[in-house]
C-alpha positions in Angstrom: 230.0 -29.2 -17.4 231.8 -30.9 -14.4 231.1 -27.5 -12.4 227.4 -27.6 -13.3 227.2 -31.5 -12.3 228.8 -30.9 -9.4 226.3 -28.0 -8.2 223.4 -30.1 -9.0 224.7 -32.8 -6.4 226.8 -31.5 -4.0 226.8 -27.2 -4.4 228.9 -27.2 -1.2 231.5 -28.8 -3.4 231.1 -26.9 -6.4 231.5 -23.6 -4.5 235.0 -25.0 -3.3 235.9 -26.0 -6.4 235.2 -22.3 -7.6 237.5 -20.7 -4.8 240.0 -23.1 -5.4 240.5 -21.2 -8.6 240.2 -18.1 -7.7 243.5 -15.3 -8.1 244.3 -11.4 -7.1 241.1 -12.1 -5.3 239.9 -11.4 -1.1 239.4 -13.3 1.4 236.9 -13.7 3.9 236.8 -15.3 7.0 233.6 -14.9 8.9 229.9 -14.5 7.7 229.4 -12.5 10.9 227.5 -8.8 10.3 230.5 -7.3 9.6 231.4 -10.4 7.0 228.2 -9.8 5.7 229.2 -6.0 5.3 232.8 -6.7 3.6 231.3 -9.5 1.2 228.2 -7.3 0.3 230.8 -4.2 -0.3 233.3 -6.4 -2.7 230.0 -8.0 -4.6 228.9 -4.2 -5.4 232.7 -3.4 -6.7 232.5 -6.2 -8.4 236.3 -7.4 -6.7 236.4 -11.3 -6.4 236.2 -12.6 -3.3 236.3 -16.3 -1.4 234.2 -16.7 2.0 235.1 -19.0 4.6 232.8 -19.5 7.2 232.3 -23.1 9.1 228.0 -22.6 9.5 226.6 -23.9 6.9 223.0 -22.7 7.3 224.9 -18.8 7.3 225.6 -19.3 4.2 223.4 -21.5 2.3 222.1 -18.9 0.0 225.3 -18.0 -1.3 226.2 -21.6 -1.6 222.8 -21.8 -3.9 223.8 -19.4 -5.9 227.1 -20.7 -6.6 229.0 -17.8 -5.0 233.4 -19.2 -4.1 232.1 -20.1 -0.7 234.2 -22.7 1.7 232.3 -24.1 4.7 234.7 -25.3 7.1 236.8 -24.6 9.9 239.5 -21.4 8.5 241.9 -22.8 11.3 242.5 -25.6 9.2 245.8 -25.1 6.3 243.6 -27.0 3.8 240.6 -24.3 4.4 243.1 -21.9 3.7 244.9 -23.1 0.9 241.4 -23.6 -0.7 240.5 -20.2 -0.4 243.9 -19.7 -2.7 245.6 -17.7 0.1 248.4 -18.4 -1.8 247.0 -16.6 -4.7 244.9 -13.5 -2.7 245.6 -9.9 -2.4 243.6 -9.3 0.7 242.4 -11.5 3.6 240.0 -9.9 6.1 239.3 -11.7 9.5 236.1 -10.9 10.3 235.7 -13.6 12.5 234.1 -13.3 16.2 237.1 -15.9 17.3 240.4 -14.2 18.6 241.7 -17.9 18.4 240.7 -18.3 14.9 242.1 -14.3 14.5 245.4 -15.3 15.5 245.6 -18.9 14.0 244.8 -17.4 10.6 246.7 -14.9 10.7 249.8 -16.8 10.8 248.7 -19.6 8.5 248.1 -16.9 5.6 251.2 -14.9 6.6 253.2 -18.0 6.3 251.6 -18.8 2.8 251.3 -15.2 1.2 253.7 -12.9 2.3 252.6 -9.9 0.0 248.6 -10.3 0.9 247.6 -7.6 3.0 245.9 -8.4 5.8 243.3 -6.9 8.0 242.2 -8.2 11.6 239.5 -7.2 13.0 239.5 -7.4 17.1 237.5 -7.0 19.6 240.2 -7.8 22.4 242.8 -4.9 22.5 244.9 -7.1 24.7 245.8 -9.2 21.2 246.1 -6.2 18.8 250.2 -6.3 19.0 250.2 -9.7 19.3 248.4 -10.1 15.5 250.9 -7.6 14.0 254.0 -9.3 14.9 252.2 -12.6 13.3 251.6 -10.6 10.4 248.8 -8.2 10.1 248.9 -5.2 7.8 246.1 -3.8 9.9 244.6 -5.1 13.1 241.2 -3.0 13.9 240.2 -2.7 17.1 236.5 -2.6 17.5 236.4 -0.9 20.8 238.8 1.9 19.5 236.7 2.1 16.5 233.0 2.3 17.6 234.5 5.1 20.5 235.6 7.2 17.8 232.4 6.9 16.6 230.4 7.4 20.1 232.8 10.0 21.1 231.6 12.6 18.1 228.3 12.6 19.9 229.2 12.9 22.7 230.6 16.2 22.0 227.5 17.1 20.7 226.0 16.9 23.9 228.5 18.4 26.3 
């Protein structure tokens, strides 16, 4: 009753309140297209999930529909601890922000040991860097869209 109360007044609460309880559960961070992708693909599986992401207008429909959504800043311990990093199997950074990448990373390394996970970056530059703070799996997206590329180009040739 105290869930449904607080969706009717303040759904941005209610959603935290949801995450907050979440266990064995993913992570995450960034409703960007390829957050979009990840949260669509775990909703399909039917795996629980938590969403960070600090716009609120990105996710305001999943926010109406009472999906474990946390709007705020990931960089923040409290964000984090929401989410129930503590709790998660998997966090995946799907952020646009190196800076949040790398912040995160250690925050939820520090807080889950066993959680696997996966970064996302564009900069190759920061790809070690990420695995000695704790990534499983840092993805780089330059690598990954050339493998991609590189089949057609063979095509042509």
């Amino acid at each position: 009753f105290l869930l449904q109360a607080v969706q009717q007044y303040n759904p941005q609460e209610a959603c935290r309140m949801l995450a907050k309880e979440m266990k064995d559960h993913a992570i995450v961070v960034g409703y960007t297209h390829l957050g979009e992708r990840i949260v669509e693909y775990l909703r399909h599986t039917k795996r629980p999930y938590v969403l960070i992401d600090r716009d609120p207008t990105a996710v305001d429909d999943l926010v109406r529909m009472g999906v474990p959504v946390i709007v705020d800043n990931a960089r923040e311990a409290s964000t984090v601890e929401d989410a129930g990093i503590a709790r998660a199997r998997l966090l995946v950074l799907a952020s646009n922000n190196i800076e949040t990448a790398l912040l995160v990373t250690r925050l939820a390394r520090a807080r889950n040991p066993q959680a696997r996970i996966i970064v996302r970056c564009y900069q190759d530059e920061f790809v070690d860097l990420l695995g000695s703070l704790g990534a499983t799996e840092v993805i780089s997206s330059s690598k990954s869209a050339f493998r991609e590329i590189e089949a057609h180009l063979a095509v042509q040739a």
